[in-house]
C-alpha positions as CSV (number, residue, x, y, z in Angstrom):
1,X,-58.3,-31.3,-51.8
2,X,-58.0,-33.5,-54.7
3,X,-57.0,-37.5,-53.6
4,X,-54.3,-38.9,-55.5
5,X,-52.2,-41.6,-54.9
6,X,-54.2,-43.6,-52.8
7,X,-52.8,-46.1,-50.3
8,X,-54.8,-48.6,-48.0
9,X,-54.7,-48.3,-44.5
10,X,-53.7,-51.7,-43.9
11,X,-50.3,-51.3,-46.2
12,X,-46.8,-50.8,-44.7
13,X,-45.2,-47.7,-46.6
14,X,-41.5,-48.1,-47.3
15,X,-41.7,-44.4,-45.6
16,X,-43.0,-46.1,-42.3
17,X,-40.3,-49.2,-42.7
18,X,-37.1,-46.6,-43.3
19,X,-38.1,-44.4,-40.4
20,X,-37.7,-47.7,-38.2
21,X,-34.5,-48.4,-39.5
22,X,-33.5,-44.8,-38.1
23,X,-32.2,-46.2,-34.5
24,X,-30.2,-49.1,-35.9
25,X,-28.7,-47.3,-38.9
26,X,-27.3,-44.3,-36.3
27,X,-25.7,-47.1,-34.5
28,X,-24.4,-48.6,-37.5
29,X,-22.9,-44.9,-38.2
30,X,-21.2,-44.2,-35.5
31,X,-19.5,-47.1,-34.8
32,X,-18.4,-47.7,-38.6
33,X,-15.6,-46.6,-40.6
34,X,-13.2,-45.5,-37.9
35,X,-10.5,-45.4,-39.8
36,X,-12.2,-43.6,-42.8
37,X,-13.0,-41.1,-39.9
38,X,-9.7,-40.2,-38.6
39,X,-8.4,-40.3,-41.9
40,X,-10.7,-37.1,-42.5
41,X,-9.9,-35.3,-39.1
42,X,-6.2,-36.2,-39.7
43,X,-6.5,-34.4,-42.8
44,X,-8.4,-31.3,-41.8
45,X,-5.9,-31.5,-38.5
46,X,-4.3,-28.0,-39.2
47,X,-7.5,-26.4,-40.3
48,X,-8.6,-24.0,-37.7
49,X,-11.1,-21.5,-40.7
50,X,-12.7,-18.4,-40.0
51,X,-15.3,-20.0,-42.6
52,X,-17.4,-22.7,-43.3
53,X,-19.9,-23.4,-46.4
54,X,-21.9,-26.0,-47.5
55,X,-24.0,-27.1,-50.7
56,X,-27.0,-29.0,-50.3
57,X,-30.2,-29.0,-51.7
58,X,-33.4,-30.1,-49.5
59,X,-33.6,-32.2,-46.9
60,X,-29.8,-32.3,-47.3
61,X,-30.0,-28.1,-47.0
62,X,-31.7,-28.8,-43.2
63,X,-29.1,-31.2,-42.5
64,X,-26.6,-28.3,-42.9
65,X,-29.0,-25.8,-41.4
66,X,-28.4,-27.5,-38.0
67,X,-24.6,-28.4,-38.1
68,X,-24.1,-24.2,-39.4
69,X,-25.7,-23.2,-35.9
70,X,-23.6,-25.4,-33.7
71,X,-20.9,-24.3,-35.3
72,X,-21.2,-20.9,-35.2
73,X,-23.1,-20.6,-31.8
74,X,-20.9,-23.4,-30.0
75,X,-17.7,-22.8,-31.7
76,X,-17.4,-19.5,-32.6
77,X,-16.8,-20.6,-36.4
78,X,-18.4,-18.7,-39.2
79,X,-20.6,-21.0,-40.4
80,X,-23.4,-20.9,-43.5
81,X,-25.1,-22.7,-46.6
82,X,-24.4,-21.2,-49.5
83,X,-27.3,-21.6,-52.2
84,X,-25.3,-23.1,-55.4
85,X,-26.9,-21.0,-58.4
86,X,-25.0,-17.8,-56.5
87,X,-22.0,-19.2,-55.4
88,X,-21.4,-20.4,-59.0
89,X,-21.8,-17.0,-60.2
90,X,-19.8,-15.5,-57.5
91,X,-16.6,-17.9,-57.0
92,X,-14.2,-16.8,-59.0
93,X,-14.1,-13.7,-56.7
94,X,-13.7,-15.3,-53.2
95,X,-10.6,-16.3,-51.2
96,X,-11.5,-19.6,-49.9
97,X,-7.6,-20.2,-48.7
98,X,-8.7,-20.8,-45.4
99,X,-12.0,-22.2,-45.5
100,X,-13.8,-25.7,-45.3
101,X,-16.8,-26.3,-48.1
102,X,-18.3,-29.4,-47.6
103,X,-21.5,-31.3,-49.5
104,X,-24.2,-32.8,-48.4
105,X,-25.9,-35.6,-50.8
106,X,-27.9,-38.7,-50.9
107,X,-26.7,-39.9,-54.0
108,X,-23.7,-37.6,-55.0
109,X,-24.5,-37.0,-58.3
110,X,-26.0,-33.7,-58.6
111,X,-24.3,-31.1,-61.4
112,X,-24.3,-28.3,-59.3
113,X,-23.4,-29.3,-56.1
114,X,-20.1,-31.9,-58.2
115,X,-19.4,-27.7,-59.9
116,X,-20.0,-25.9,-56.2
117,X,-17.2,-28.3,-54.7
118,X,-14.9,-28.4,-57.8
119,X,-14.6,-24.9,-57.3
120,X,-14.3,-24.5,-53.9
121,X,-11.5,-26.8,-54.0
122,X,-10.0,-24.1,-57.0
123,X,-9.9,-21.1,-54.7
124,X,-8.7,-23.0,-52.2
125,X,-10.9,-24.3,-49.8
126,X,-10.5,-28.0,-47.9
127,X,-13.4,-29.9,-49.2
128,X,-15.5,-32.5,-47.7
129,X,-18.1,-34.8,-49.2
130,X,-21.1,-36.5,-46.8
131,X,-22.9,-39.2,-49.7
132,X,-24.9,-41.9,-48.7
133,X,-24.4,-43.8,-52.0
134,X,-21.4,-46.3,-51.8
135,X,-20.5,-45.0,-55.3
136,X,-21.0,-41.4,-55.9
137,X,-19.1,-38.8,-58.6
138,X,-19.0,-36.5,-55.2
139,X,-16.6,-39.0,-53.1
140,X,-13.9,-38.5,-56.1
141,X,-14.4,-34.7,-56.1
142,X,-14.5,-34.1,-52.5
143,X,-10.9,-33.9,-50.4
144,X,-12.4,-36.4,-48.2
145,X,-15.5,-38.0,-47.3
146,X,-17.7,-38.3,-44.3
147,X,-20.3,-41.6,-44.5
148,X,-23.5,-40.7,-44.3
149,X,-24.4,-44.8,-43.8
150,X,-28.3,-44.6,-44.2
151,X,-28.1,-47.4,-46.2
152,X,-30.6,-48.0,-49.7
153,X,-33.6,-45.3,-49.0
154,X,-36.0,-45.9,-51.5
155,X,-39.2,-44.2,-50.6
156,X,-39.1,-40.7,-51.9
157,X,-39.6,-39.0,-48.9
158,X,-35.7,-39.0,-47.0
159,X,-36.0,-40.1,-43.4
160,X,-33.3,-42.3,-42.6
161,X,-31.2,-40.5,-44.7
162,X,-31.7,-37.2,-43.5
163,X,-31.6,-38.2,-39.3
164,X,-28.0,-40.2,-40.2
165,X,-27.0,-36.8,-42.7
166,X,-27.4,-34.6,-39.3
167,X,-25.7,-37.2,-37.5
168,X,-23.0,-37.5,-39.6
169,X,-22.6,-34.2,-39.5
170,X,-22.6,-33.7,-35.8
171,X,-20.3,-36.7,-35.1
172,X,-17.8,-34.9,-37.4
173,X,-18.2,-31.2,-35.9
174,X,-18.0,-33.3,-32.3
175,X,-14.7,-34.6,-33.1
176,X,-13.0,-32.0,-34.9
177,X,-14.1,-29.8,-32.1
178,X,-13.0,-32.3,-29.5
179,X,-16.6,-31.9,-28.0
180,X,-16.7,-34.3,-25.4
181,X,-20.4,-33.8,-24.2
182,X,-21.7,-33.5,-27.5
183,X,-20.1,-37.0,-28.3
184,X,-21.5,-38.5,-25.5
185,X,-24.8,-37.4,-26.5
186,X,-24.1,-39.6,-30.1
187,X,-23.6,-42.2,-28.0
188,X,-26.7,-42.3,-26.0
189,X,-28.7,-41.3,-29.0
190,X,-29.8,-44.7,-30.9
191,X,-31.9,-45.5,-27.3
192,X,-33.6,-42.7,-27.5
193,X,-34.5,-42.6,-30.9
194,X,-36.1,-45.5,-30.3
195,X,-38.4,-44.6,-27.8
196,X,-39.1,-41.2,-30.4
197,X,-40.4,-43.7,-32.8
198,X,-43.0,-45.0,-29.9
199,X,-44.3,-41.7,-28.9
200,X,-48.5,-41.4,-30.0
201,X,-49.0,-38.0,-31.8
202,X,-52.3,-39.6,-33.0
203,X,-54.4,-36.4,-31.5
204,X,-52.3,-34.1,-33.6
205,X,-54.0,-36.0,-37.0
206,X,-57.6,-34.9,-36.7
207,X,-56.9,-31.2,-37.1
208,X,-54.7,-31.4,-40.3
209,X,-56.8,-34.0,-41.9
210,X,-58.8,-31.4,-43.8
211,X,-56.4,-28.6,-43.6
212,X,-54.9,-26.6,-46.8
213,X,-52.2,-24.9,-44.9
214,X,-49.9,-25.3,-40.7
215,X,-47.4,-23.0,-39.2
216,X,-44.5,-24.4,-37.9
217,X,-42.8,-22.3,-34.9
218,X,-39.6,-22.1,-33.0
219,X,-36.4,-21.3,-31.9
220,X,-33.2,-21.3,-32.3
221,X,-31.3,-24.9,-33.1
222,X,-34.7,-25.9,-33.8
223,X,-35.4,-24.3,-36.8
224,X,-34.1,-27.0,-39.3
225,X,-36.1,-29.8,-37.8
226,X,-39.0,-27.7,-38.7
227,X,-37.8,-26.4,-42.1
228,X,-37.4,-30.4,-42.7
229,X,-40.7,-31.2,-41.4
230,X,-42.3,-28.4,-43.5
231,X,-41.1,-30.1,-46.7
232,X,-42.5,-33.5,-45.9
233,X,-45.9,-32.2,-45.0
234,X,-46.0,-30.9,-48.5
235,X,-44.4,-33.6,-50.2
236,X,-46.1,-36.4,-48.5
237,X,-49.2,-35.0,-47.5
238,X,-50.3,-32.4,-49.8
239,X,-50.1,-29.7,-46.8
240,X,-48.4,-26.0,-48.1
241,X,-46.5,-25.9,-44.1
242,X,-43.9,-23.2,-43.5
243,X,-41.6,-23.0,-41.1
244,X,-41.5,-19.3,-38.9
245,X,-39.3,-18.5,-36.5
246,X,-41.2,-17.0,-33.1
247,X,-39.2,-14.0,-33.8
248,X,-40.5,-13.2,-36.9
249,X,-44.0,-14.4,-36.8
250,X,-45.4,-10.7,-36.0
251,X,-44.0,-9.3,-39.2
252,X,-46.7,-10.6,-40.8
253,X,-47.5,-14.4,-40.5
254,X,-49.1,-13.8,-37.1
255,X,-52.1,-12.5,-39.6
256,X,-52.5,-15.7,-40.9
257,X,-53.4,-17.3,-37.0
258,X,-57.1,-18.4,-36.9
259,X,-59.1,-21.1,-37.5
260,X,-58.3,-22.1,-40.9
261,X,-54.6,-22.1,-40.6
262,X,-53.6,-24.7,-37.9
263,X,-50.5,-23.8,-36.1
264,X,-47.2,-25.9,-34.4
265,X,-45.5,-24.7,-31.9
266,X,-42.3,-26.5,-30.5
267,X,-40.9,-25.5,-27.3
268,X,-37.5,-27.9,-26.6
269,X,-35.9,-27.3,-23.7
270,X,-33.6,-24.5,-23.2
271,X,-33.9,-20.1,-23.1
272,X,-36.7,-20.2,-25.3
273,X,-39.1,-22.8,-24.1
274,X,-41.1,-20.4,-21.8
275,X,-41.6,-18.0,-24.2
276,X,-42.9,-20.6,-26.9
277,X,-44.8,-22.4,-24.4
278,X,-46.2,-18.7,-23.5
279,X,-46.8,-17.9,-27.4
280,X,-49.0,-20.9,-27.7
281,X,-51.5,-19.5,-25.1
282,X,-51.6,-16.2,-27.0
283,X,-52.0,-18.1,-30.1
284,X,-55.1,-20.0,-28.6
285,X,-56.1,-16.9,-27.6
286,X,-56.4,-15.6,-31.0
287,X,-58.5,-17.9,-32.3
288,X,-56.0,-20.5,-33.5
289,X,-56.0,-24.4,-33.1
290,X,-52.6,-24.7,-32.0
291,X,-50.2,-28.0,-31.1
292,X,-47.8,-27.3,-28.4
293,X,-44.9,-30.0,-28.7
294,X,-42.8,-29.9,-25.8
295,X,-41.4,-32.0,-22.5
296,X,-42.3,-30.2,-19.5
297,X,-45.9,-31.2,-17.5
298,X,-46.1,-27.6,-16.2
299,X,-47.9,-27.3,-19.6
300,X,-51.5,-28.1,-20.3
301,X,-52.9,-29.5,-23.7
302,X,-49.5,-30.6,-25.3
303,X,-47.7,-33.7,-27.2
304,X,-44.8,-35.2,-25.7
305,X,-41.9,-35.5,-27.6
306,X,-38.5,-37.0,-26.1
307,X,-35.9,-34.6,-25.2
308,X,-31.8,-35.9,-24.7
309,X,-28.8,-34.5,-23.0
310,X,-28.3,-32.1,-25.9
311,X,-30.3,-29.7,-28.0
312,X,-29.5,-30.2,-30.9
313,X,-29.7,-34.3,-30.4
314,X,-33.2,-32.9,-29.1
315,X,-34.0,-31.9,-33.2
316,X,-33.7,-35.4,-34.2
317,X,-35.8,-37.1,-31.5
318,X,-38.4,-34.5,-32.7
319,X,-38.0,-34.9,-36.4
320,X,-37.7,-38.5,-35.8
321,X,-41.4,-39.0,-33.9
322,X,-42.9,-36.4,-36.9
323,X,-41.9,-38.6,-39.7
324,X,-43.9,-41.4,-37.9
325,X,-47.1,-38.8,-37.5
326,X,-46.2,-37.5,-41.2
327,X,-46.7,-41.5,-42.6
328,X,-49.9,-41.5,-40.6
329,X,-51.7,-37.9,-41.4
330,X,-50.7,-38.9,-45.5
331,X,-52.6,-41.6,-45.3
332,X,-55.7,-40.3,-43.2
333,X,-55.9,-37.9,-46.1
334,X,-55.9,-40.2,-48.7
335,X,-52.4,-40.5,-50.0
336,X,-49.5,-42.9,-50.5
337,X,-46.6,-40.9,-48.9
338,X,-43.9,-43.1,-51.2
339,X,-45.3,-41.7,-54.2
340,X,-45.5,-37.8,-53.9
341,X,-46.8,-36.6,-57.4
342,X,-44.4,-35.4,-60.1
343,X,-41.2,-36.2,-57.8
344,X,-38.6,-38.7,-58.0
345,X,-36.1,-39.9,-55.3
346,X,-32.8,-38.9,-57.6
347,X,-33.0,-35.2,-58.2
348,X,-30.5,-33.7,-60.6
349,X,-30.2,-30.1,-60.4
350,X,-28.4,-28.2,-63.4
């Protein structure tokens, strides 16, 4: 593995600082801009659509991953991203009367997603912005706008900005739904992002340290957490991770299972955490060096990670502990984690 990069131990990474911002700046979020917030659900009042799309690229695209599934498996709404390169091609065929598009940035500046919501808005969809830049072409494009409030992120790597982009997104969903348990679960969530950021995942480090490849393997709401995680561990670490659902791992990553290919399974509470915490023994089994990640002591040999009231507050508790581990592993392999080579933190996609 070549060493690039290099950082020494005894250096705080802007990475590390942001990620323990996360707590305060989800506070800071959901108690802000009130007014700005009722402006939007006043707006979108009479807008009950049979369709929802977004545009996002990245860590923005998991953001949305996660708000898509609550609304289609909580709310019955028909929810997806749509990726921008087709929906440019395609748009001047859809009916988007009676649809909400909404956009999910860092800094709002981005041709394609500015082009995806400008022509949304033409066939007629409501369109919503969520920028974390205070100034941002996509707040003048956009209907309306939904703060993402992460505040200046300057390490490449999003951490802050992606936990407070999921938030953001949830707090909206929450209220526009009028989902009273779900906004409880907002409320309670700074407290126990903080004790996320405490956890030890330190025994999880060894095993990746010379490793050239991890599966990442769940269920469910899950799944963007670990499409997000994915990404960092290859931007930050210089790991190729992929993200598999349990469901599809036998047609054909199960092949991959041994020795030389680590593996991550996450088992959250809820229908699916027997089953995962049951695949991780047959994984084992195998051969492989597998990582169970879940809350229950009924299971042997796993990391803890810090579950809420809600599943899909239970993603960013999770996300929120890995970005700590992810700081770590990059730099017990030899890498600064706020300089990822040939990336930059403003991407501009055409």
């Amino acid at each position: 593995m070549a060493i690039v990069n290099v950082r020494s131990a005894d250096m705080t990474s802007l990475m590390r600082n942001e990620t323990l911002e996360i707590p305060a700046r989800v506070t800071n979020l959901l108690n802000e801009k009130q007014a700005e917030k009722q402006h939007v659900l006043r707006t979108l009042k009479n807008t009950r659509p049979p369709l929802v799309i977004s545009f996002a690229r990245g860590s923005s695209d998991h953001a949305a991953t996660l708000a898509h599934h609550l609304l289609k498996a909580r709310y019955g709404v028909w929810s997806f991203s749509c990726p921008p390169s087709q929906f440019q091609l395609g748009a001047k065929k859809l009916d988007l009367s009676r649809a909400i598009a909404f956009a999910v940035s860092q800094s709002g500046q981005s041709t394609d997603i500015l082009n995806c919501i400008d022509m949304a808005s033409q066939r007629g969809a409501s369109t919503l912005a969520f920028v974390n830049a205070p100034i941002a072409p996509l707040r003048d494009r956009a209907l309306c706008t939904w703060n993402i409030d992460a505040g200046l992120e300057q390490s490449v790597a999003a951490t802050k900005s992606f936990v407070c982009s999921v938030v953001a997104l949830l707090d909206f969903a929450s209220k526009w739904q009028k989902d009273e348990p779900l906004q409880r679960g907002l409320d309670g969530l700074p407290d126990q992002l903080a004790t996320a950021l405490s956890l030890d995942w330190t025994a999880a480090i060894t095993p990746l340290v010379p490793a050239h490849a991890l599966l990442l393997i769940s269920r469910g709401e899950m799944m963007g957490g670990l499409d997000e995680a994915a990404l960092k561990l290859k931007e930050t670490c210089g790991l190729h991770a992929t993200a598999y659902s349990a469901a599809e791992l036998k047609h054909g990553p199960l092949a991959l299972i041994g020795r030389k290919t680590p593996a991550w399974v996450v088992a959250p509470p809820g229908p699916h955490q027997s089953e995962l915490i049951q695949l991780a023994s047959e994984l084992r089994a195998m051969g492989g060096h597998v990582t169970l990640f879940t809350d229950t002591y009924e299971s042997k040999d796993h990391v803890d990670f810090n579950v809420t009231s809600e599943v899909y507050l239970d993603v960013l508790t999770w996300v929120t502990a890995f970005y700590v581990f992810a700081e770590k592993l990059a730099v017990a392999r030899g890498l600064n984690p706020d300089t990822p080579p040939h990336l930059r933190k403003i991407t501009i996609t055409t």
